[in-house]
Each structure stands twice: as C-alpha cells, then as structure tokens.
N, C-alpha and C positions, 0 to 999 in steps of 0.2 A: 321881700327877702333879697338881699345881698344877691349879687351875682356871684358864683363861686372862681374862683381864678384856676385855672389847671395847673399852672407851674407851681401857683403857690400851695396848693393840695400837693403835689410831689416832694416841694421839698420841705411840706411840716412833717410829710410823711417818714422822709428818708430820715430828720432832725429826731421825729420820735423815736423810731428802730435803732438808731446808733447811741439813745440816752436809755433805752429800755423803758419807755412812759408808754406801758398799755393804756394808760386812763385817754389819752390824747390821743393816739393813734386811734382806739375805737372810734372817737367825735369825728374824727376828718373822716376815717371812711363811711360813715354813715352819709355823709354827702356826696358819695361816689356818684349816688346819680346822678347827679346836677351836672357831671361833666363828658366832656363827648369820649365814645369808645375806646378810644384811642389812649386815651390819657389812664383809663381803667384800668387796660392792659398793663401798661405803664405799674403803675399801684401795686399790683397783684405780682408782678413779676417782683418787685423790692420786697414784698412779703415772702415768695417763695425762696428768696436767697438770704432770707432774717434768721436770724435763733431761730430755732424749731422752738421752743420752747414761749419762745415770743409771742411768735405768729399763731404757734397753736391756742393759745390761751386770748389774744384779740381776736382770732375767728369763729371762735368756740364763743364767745359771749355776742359777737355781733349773732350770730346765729340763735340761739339763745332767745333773744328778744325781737330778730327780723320773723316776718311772715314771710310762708311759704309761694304766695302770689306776690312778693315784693321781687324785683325784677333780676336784687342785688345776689337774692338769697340763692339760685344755684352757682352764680360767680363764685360767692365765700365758700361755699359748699365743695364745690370741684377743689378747689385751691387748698381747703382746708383735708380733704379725703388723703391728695396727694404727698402732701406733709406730715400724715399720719404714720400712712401708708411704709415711710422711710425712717420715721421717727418715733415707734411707736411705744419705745419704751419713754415717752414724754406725755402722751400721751395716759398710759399708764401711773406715771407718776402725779397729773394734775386729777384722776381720779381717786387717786389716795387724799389729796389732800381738800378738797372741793367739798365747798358748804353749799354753796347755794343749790337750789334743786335743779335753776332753769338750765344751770350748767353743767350739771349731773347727768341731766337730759338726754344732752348734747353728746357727752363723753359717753357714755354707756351707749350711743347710737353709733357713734363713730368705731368705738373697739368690736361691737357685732359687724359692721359692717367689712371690717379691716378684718375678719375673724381672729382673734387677736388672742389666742389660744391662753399666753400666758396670764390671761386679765379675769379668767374664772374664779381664782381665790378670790380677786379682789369684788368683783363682781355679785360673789356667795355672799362676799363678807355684806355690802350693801344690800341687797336681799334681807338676811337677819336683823340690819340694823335701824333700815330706812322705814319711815311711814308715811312717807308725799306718796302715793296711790300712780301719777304720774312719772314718776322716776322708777316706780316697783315696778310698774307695765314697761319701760325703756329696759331696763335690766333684764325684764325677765323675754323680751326678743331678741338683746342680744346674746344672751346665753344660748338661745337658742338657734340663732344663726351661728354662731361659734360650734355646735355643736357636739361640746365635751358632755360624754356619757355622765359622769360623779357629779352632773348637776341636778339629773333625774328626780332623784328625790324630794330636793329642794322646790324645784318647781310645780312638782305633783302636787304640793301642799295646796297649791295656791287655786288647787282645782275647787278647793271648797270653801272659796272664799267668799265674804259676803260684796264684794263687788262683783257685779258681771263681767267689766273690763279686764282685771286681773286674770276671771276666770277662762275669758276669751284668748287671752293673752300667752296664758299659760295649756290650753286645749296647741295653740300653733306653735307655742314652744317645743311643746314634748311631741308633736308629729314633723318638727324638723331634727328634733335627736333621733326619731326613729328607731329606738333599741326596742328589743323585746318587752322591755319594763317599759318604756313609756305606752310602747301598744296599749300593753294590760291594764296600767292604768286610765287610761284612757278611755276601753272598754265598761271599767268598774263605773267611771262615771255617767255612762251609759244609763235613762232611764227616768232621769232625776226632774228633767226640766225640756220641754219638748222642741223648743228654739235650738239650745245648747246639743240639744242631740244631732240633730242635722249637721250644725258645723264638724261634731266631732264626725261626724261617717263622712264627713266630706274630707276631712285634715285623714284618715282613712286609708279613703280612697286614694288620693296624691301619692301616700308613699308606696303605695300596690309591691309594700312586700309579702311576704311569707304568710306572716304573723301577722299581719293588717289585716289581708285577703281570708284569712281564716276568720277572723274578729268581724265583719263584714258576713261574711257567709255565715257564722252563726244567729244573725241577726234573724234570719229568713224564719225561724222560731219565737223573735221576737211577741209578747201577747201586747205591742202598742204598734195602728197598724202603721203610722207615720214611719216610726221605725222601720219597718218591713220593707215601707216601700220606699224610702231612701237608700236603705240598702240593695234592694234589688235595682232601682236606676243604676249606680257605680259598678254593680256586678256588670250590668248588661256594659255599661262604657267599659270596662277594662278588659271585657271579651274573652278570647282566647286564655288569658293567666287564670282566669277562674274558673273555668271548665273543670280541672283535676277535682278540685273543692266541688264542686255542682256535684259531679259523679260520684262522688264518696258518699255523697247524702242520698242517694240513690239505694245504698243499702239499712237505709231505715227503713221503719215501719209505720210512722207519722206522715196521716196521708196528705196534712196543712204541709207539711215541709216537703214531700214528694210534689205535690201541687205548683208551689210556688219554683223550686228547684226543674221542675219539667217546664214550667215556662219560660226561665231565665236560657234554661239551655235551646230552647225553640227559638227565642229571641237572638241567641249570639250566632248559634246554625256554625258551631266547629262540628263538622262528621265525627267527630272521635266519640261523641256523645250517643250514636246513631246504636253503638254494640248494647254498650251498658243499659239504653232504654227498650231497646228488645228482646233483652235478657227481662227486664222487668215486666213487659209483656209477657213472656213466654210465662210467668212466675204467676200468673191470674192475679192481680190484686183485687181483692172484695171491692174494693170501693169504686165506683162509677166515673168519680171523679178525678180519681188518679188516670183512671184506663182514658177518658177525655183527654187528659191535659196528654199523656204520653203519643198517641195518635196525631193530638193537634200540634205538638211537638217534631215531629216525624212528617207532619208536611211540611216542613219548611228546610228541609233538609233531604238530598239525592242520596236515598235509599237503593244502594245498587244489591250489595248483597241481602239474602233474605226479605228480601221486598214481600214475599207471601204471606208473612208474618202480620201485613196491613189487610189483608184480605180476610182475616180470621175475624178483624172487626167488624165487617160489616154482619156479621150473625150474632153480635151482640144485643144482649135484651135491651138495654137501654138508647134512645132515638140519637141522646145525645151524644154518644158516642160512637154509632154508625155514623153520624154527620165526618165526626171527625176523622176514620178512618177512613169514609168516603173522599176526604180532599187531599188526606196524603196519599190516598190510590193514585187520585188523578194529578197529582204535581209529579209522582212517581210512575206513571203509566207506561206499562212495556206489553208485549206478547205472553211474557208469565200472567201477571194481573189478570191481563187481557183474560184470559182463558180460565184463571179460577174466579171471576169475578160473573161470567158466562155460565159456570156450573150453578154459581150459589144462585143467576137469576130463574134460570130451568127449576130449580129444585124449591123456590120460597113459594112464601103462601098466597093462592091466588088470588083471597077475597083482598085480604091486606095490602098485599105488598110491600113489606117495610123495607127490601132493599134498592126497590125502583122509587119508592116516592123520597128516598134520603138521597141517592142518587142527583134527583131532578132538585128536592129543594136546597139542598147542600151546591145548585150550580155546577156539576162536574163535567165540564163542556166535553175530557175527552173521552171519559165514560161513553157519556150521552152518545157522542157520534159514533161511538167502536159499537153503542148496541141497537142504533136505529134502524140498523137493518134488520132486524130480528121481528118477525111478524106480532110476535105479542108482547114483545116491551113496546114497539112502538104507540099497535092500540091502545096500551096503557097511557104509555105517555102522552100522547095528542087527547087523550079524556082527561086525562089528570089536567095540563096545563088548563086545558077548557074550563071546566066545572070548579076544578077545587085551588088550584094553586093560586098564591099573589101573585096580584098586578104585573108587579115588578121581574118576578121570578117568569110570565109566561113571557114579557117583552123583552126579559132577557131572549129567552132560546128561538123564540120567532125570528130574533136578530141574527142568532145562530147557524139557524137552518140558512137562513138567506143569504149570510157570509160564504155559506160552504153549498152554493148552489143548490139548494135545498127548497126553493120558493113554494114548489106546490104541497111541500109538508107544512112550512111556516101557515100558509094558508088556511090547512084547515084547523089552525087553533084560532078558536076566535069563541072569545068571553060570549057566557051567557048574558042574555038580553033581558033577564027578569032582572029588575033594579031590586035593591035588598034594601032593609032600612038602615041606616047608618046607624052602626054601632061605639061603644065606650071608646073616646079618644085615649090611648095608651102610649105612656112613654118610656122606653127600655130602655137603659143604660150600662154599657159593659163594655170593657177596651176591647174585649176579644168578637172579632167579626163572626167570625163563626157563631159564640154565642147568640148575636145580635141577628146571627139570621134564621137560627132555630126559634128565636122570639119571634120575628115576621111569622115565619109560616105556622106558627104556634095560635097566635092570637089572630091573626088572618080566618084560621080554622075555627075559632070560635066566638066571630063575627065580630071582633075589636077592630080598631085602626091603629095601627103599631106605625108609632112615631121611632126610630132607632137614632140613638147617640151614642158613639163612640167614647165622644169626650165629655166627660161629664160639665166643665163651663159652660158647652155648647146649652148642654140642656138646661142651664140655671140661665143661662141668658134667653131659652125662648119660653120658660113655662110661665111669666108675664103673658107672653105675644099668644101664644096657641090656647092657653089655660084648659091641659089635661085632666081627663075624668081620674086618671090614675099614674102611679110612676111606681116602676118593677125599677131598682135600681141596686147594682153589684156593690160588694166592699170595696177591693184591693185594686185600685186604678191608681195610675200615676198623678202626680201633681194635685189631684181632688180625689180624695177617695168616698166613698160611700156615705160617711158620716156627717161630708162636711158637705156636702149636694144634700142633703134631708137641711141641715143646721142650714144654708142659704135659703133653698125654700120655704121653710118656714118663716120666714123671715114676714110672707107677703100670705103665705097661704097655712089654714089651723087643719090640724088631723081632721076634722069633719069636714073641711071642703075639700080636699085634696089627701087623700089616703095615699101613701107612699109602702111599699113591703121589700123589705133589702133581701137579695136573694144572693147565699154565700156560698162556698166550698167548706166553709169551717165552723167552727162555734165557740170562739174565743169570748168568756165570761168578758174582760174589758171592751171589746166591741163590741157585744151585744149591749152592756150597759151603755157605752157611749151612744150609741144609737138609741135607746130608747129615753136616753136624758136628749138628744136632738130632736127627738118628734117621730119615730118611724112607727107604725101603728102596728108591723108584722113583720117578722123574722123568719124565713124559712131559708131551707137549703135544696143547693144544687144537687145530683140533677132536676130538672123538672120539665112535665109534660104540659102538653094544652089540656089536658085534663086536672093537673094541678093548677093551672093558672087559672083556667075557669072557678074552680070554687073559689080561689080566692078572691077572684072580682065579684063572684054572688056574696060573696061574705061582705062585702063592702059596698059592692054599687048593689042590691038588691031589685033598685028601683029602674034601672039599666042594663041589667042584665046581662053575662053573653049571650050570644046566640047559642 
C-alpha cells in the first residue's frame, strides 16, 4: 500500500468541502489513519468549519460503516456530536430524507443523544414506517433518551413484540420517559417471560419514583418467586424511599406479604419502621411466622422506646419465635428488659425451661452475663451446655466466660465423655441466621449433624464434596432460591439417594409446583420443631434414623 502523503490528504480534503464531493471526502478520511496525529487534527478541524450540512452527512456515513474498536471511530464521533449539537435542524433534515438503514442508524442515535426534542414526529413517523428491526431499536433509544411523554404509547407497543431486542429496547425506553403510563405499562408486562421480568424491576428500580416504588412493592405478592425476590433486592438497595410503602403493607392481613414486608424492613433498619411493627405485635397476629419475622426484624434495629414489648416474646408457644425475640432483647438490652426478662426466668417451667434454653441456644451473650449470677439459671446453664447443647454453641460461651473473667465457670462445662454414634449428615439452608441456628440446635437434639449454609451456592458447591443423608432447604433466598438449589442438585443426585424437604413460610400453588417438577420429595411449612424435623427424617432415612 501506497504511503499516504499528509499534505496531500489536506488539501484533497479542503478541494472536496469547497466542491461539495461527499463521495471523495468520505475515501480520504477513511485513510486518516495512515497519517500522524497531527495532520488528523488538522482534517477534523476543516470539517468542523465545513457546511454543517456537508460535514454531517460525511461523518454520519463514515460512522455508519466504521467499527466501534477502529481508532477513527471516536474521532468522527466527537466531531460529528459537536456539529449536531449546533446544527441540529440538519441534522433533522438528513433524517427526513435518509434511505439507507445504516445511516438512519446513525441519525436516530445522534438526535437521542443531542435530545433533540423537535425530532419526535419525525422519529414516530419512522417508528410506523420502518422494518430494519436495527433502526426500530436506534429509534426507539432515542426516543427515549429524548424523553417526550406522546411517544409512550408508541413504544409500549413494541413491548410485545416478537423480537426480544425491540422488546428490550423498548422495556429502557419507557423507564427513561418515566411517566406514570410508562410505569404501568411496564408493570402489565410483568409476568410473561422470567429473564424479561428482572430487567423490567431493574429499569424500576433506577427510576425510584413514586409509581415505580409502588409497582416494585406490589410485587412482594408476586405468586413467581424470582419476582419476589428481585423485587425485594431493589427494595432493600433504595432503602429509606421505600420504607413508607413497607409500612402501609403492614396493615394487611397476608401473612406471605407481612413476611416478606417485615424482612425487607429488618434489612434496610430505618427506625421509623420500629412503631408501626409493634403496633403489629401489640395486635397478636395468629400466625407464628409473622410474630418470627416482626421480632427478628426488631433486632436489627435500637428499640428505645417500648422495648418491653420484645419481652412479651419470649413467653411465646412457639421456640421459634422466642429465639427471635430472645436476640432483639439482647442487641436491645437495658435495665427495663433486664428486669422483666428476670421475672419471666423466676416464673418459667422448671422441668423445661423454654426461656433459658432459647436464651443460651439463640447465643444471647448479654442475657447470658446479666443472669449468671443467679444461682439457678446458672446450674441450668452449665448442665445445659454440658449434656445437651451443640458443639458450637457450648464453645461459644466457654469463650465467653473466659473473655469476661469468668475461667472457673468456663471450666466446668465440659462435654460429655460417652461417644455417641454418629448420626444422619443434614444439610440446612436458609439466608436467615437465626433460622439456621434454630436448625443446629434442632437437629443437634435429635442426634443429626447439621451442616448450616447461608448461601444457598455454597451448598450446591459442597453436596458433591460432603454427599449429605439429607437437605432441609428454604424458598425465598436471594440470588438462588429454593427451587433452583433442588433443580442443581438433582442434577448429580435422584430423590432416593438424596431426599431434599423445602421448608417455607407460604404455600404458593406455583412454587409448590415448581418445586415439585425440580425434584423435592416434601413440602412443609415454617414454623418447625425438632420434633417436626425428626419424623420427617424417620419418614425418609428409616434406616438412619434420628436419634
């Protein structure tokens, strides 16, 4: 190839612009590379002092057919924005009149980007007329980066289009118009296709208005759970703006959407949330699972006033839910608590003790220390850790004692010396810790070995490596939820070697189905005891038994 000469690229260039020969001036700059920087400059500056009208229509087509990694391509681009930018009724005008598509392209990108207000008609009008599928996606971004409301409609259509790109296209069109109608529709599409649905709650979430935020929060009733739980991620990132929303769902009677609504607000921890959910306490909701998630909610959040209100919990019938108002006691712990938390231990049942053994296996280190002095929690406790508690749970407070000067109590906990037979390897899965440690001490009790995962990958990445007798595994988890941990596992392991039971808060007809077209062998709900989880390991491992 020819060496390019720089002077003589300047002046075919300047020859062209002052004859009006677009066909030649595109040739010469197309070898702009071949020449050194300087002379480039040079170029681009006799373009930017050309006919608008010139220049726009040479850079518009080098563009056109340049790639986006060619070196040239943000050169013309800058050069060609800023010419727009000034001239944009010429712009305007070469899209009225523009056949070819690759240059339609171009122009329809360049007028969104310029927001180019008066180029909507012309814009609708291509919309209606065009069928290149890549010019209808150009068109329909820049409409939407322009932002005129009376295109709404227009691009709504395209929501149900038989392309995905258009449909994609047209989901981030109508969440940068952001009107009320684009929300809603937006919403309506809601449902159809389970990919599609994510970007929409995501295009959503971005605009964190009004009417998005509302469209979002009604999802938390969603019956698909992907939905659910995409919408509860965004809730929990936009925080504070969705609190008002949270709390208004507080006055339903849906304990799936109390449920979820009581953890999104546990998760974001705005106080303002703190009245409204112990008004919902004060109010006894039947359901166990509500009364869990509100308590577990209320620990993560500085309960100053009415703090006594968490104390009522621990005389609750269900274990699970003393665990959890056992740990907002203790993230909340003051001399109130203190003192009625001291009455209810005087007053509980001596053989049982349901409020000292949720105390110690719920970890309430400041509990724990405010009542060791007391001559018969302690006996409790130093036989409890000994005989009955996990592993884990008695080397916790051993550590405890001995942090807090405490050595010659740490001392006398010390595990029983009869070796047991090793029981069914169990694997629990649930985001919520608390959960996950009312499983320990659950299955601990009835002679399993409780494997605990947080995160549901975790545990599809070790049931190869460990190969459990069993997996207790939750719905509503972020990122992987319930269905799609069974659907991996199966993958490697068939319902007769590996028994899986999802254990839920709700009983959503499409979740259950989906779960049971994944493989899960048993479906029960929360709450549940070691006496519930027992049968259902005898139901299963027969041959295994708990203890």
């Amino acid at each position: 190839m020819a060496e390019v000469n720089a002077q003589d690229l300047i002046s075919e260039l300047q020859f062209d612009i002052k004859t009006g020969d677009k066909l030649k001036a595109h040739l010469v700059l197309k070898h702009l590379a071949e020449v050194d920087p300087s002379t480039r400059k040079v170029a681009l500056l006799h373009l930017r002092r050309a006919d608008p009208a010139f220049t726009i229509a040479v850079l518009g087509g080098l563009l056109a057919t340049c790639r986006e990694d060619d070196p040239l391509w943000s050169m013309f681009r800058e050069t060609l924005f800023a010419k727009a930018l000034e001239n944009p009724e010429v712009v305007l005008d070469l899209m009225r009149r523009e056949a070819r598509p690759s240059h339609k392209i171009v122009l329809a990108e360049l007028l969104g980007e310029i927001r180019q207000e008066s180029a909507v008609p012309i814009l609708m009008s291509v919309l209606h007329e065009e069928q290149d599928e890549r010019v209808l996606r150009s068109v329909i971004q820049a409409l939407g980066q322009i932002g005129d409301p009376s295109a709404t409609t227009s691009i709504s259509e395209y929501l149900y289009s038989s392309s995905a790109e258009l449909i994609i296209a047209a989901i981030g069109a109508l969440g940068q118009l952001a009107t009320p109608t684009a929300i809603q529709r937006l919403s309506e599409k809601l449902g159809a296709d389970p990919d599609l649905d994510i970007i929409i709650l995501d295009v959503l979430a971005s605009t964190q208005l009004p009417e998005a935020l509302e469209q979002l929060n009604s999802r938390l009733s969603s019956q698909h759970a992907h939905v659910r739980n995409a919408a509860k991620s965004h809730l929990v990132e936009i925080g504070y703006k969705a609190v008002p929303f949270l709390i208004e769902n507080l006055r339903h009677d849906d304990p799936d959407l109390l449920i979820h609504t009581l953890n999104l607000l546990g998760e974001i921890g705005d106080e303002s949330a703190i009245s409204p959910i112990r008004k919902l306490l004060h109010n006894e909701p039947a359901d166990a699972n509500v009364r869990f998630a509100a308590y577990e909610a209320l620990g993560r959040m500085p309960v100053h006033k009415g703090a006594i209100t968490l104390a009522q919990g621990l005389e609750d019938p269900v274990q699970n839910v003393r665990a959890a108002a056992a740990q907002a006691i203790d993230f909340n712990y003051n001399t109130i608590l203190a003192a009625g938390v001291k009455n209810m231990i005087l007053a509980e049942d001596r053989e049982k003790r349901p409020i000292s053994r949720t105390i110690i296996d719920a970890q309430c280190d400041n509990i724990f220390l405010d009542l060791i002095d007391d001559t018969e929690f302690r006996r409790f406790a130093l036989d409890y850790l000994s005989r009955r508690a996990h592993p884990d749970i008695r080397k916790h407070f051993v550590n405890l004692l001995q942090s807090n000067e405490m050595g010659e109590l740490a001392a006398r906990i010390s595990p029983e010396t009869e070796t047991e037979k090793a029981g069914p390897k169990v694997f629990a899965v649930d985001d919520s810790k608390m959960i996950l440690s009312i499983y320990r001490s659950a299955l601990h009790q009835i002679g399993c070995e409780p494997v605990l995962f947080a995160n549901p990958e975790d545990a599809v990445a070790k049931v190869r490596e460990i190969e459990p007798d069993f997996i207790f595994t939750d719905l509503n988890m972020p990122e992987m939820n319930g269905v799609d941990l069974i659907r991996a596992v199966r993958q490697w392991f068939d319902k007769q070697k590996l028994p899986i039971v999802m254990v839920t808060t709700q009983n959503e007809c499409s979740d259950n189905e989906a779960a049971l077209r994944a493989g899960v062998n048993r479906i029960i709900n929360k709450p549940f005891t070691a006496e519930t989880l027992e049968q259902v390991l005898n139901d299963f491992l027969p041959s295994k038994g708990a203890a």
